[in-house]
N, C-alpha and C positions, 0 to 999 in steps of 0.2 A: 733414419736420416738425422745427423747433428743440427742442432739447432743454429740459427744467426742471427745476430742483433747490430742495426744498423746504427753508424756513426751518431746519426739525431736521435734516435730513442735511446741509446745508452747515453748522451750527454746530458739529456733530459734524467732518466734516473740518476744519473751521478750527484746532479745540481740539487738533489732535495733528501733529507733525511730517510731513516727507514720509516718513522712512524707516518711521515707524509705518503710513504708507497701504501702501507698498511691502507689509510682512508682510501686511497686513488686503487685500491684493485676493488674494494667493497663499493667505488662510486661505480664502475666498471657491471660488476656481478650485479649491484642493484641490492647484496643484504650485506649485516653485520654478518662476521663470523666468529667461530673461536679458534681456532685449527689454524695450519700453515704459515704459524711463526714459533720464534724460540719463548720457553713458559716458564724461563728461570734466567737470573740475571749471568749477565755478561762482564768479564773484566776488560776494560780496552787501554791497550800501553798510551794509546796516544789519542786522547778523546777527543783533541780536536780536532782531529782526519777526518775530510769527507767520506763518506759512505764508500762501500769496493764492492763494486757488480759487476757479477761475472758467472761463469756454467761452472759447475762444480767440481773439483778432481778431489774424490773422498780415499778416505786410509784411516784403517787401524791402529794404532799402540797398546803396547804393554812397557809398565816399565817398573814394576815393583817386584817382579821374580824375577832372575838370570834366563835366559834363553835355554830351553835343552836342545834346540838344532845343534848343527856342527856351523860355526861360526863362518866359512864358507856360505853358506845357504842364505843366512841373514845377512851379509854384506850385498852377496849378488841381488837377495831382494830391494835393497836400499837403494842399487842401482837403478833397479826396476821401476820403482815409486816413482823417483826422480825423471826419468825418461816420460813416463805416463805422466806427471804433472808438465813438464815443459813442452811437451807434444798437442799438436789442435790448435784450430784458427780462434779467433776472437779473444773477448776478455777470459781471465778464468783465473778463480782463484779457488785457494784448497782447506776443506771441512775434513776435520780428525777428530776420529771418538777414539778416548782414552778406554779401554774396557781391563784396566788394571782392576785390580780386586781395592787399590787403594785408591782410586781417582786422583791424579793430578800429582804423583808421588815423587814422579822423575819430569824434568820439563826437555818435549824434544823442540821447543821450539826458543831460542836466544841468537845472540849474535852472528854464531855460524850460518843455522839455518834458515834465517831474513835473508841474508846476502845472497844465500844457494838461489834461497826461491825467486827472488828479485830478478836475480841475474836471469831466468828462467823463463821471466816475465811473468810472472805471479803477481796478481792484484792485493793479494792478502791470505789472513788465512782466520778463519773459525774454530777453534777447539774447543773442546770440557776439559783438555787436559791442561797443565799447568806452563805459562811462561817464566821467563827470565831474561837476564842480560837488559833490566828496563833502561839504564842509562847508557849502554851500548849500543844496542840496535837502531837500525837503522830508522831514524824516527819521521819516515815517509812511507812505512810500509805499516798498515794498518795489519793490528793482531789481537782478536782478541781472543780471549783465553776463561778457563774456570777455576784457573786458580794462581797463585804465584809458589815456585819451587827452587831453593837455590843449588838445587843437584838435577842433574840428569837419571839419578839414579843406574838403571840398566835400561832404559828406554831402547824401543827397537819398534819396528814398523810389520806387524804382523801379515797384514794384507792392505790389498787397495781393491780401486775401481770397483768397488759394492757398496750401498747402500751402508748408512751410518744414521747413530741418532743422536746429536746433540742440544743440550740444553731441554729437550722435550720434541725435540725437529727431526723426524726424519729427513735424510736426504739422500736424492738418488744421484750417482755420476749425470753431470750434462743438464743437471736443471738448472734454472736460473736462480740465483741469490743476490738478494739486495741485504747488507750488513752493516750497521755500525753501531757506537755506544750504547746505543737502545737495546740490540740482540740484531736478528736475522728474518728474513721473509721469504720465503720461495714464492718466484710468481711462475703462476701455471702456464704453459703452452697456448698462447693465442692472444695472451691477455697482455702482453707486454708492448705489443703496435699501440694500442687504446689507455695506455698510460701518460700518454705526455700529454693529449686530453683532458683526461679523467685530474691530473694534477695541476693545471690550471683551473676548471670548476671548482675542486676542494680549496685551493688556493683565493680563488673567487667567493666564496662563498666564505669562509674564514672573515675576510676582513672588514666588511660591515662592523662585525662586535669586537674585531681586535680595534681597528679607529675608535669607535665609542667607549670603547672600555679605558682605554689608554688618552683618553682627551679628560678635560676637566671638568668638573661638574658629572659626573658619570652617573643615572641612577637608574630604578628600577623603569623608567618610563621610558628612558634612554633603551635600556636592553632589549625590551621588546620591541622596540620601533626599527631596531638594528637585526634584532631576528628575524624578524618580517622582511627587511630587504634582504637578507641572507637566502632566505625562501625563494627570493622572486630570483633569484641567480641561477642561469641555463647555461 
């Protein structure tokens, strides 16, 4: 069964960065972790876009050797991608591992294909592999990327709807992902009603030592009298 995400928990994740999701699933679970986000940095065309949350439509590239299919085969798969990313209820946006042998050599993502995916209703999209077309594209559709490439090279779309790994993340079709400037987060199955929660606590609990810290006179007697009310936050 596909997963759903209701109007007010997706506005609530929308409204706060990824590194706020990150604290608000550990307030949730009760530990710290290390696992279940991206472990290497992120390019983002347009850093100042809110975060793009959405169930994930995953896809392969290649794009530093020519195709040996019969070029027939790769167009109709192209269609196929496309079809499978525009298909399905709710938000969704799309995570692509590059598994060229040169990472990031051809970029399939620039001006063309923002528009496709927009039009599609794509929230965005995640790759290791390479963008382009920065002062063209569409500069409302978050992308972020692993590298920047002024060629396409031979770029082609090998497979989709399976599991991919970028940045250090696995990701499966249909999970949920909270993405922006910082990297990526997948939040697990259950945990996503108990976010909008858990990120007013973390939010609550923050600003005891962000006021003190940012007021005048700031010092060590201050911090701790402001950690202590940080504490007493439920």
């Amino acid at each position: 069964m596909s997963r759903t995400l209701s109007a007010a928990v997706y506005a609530a994740l929308k409204a706060v960065d990824t590194p706020t999701i990150c604290n608000a699933i550990e307030a949730v679970q009760g530990r710290r972790r290390n696992d279940g986000f991206t472990r290497s940095t992120v390019i983002a065309a347009h850093p100042a876009l809110p975060a793009m949350v959405g169930f994930a439509r995953t896809a392969v590239i290649r794009a530093d050797q020519p195709s040996t299919e019969p070029a027939d085969t790769v167009r109709t798969r192209r269609l196929d991608y496309y079809r499978y990313v525009g298909a399905g209820e709710g938000p969704r946006l799309v995570v692509i591992e590059d598994r060229s042998g040169h990472k990031g050599l051809g970029a399939f993502w620039g001006e063309v294909n923002v528009a496709l995916h927009k039009g599609l209703g794509l929230e965005g999209v995640l790759t290791d592999g390479a963008i382009r077309d920065l002062g063209a594209v569409d500069p409302s559709f978050p992308m972020l990327g692993g590298t920047i490439s002024p060629s396409h090279a031979f770029v082609r779309v090998e497979a989709f709807d399976e599991a991919v790994t970028v940045f250090g993340l696995t990701i499966h079709p249909g999970d949920l992902v909270h993405a922006d400037r910082h990297g990526a987060v997948v939040i697990e199955p259950g945990v996503e009603n108990d976010l909008p929660r858990a990120i007013d606590l973390v939010t609550r609990k923050e600003k005891p030592m962000l006021d003190a810290a940012r007021a005048p006179g700031f010092s060590i007697d201050k911090l701790i009298a402001a950690w202590g009310e940080a504490e007493d936050v439920h």
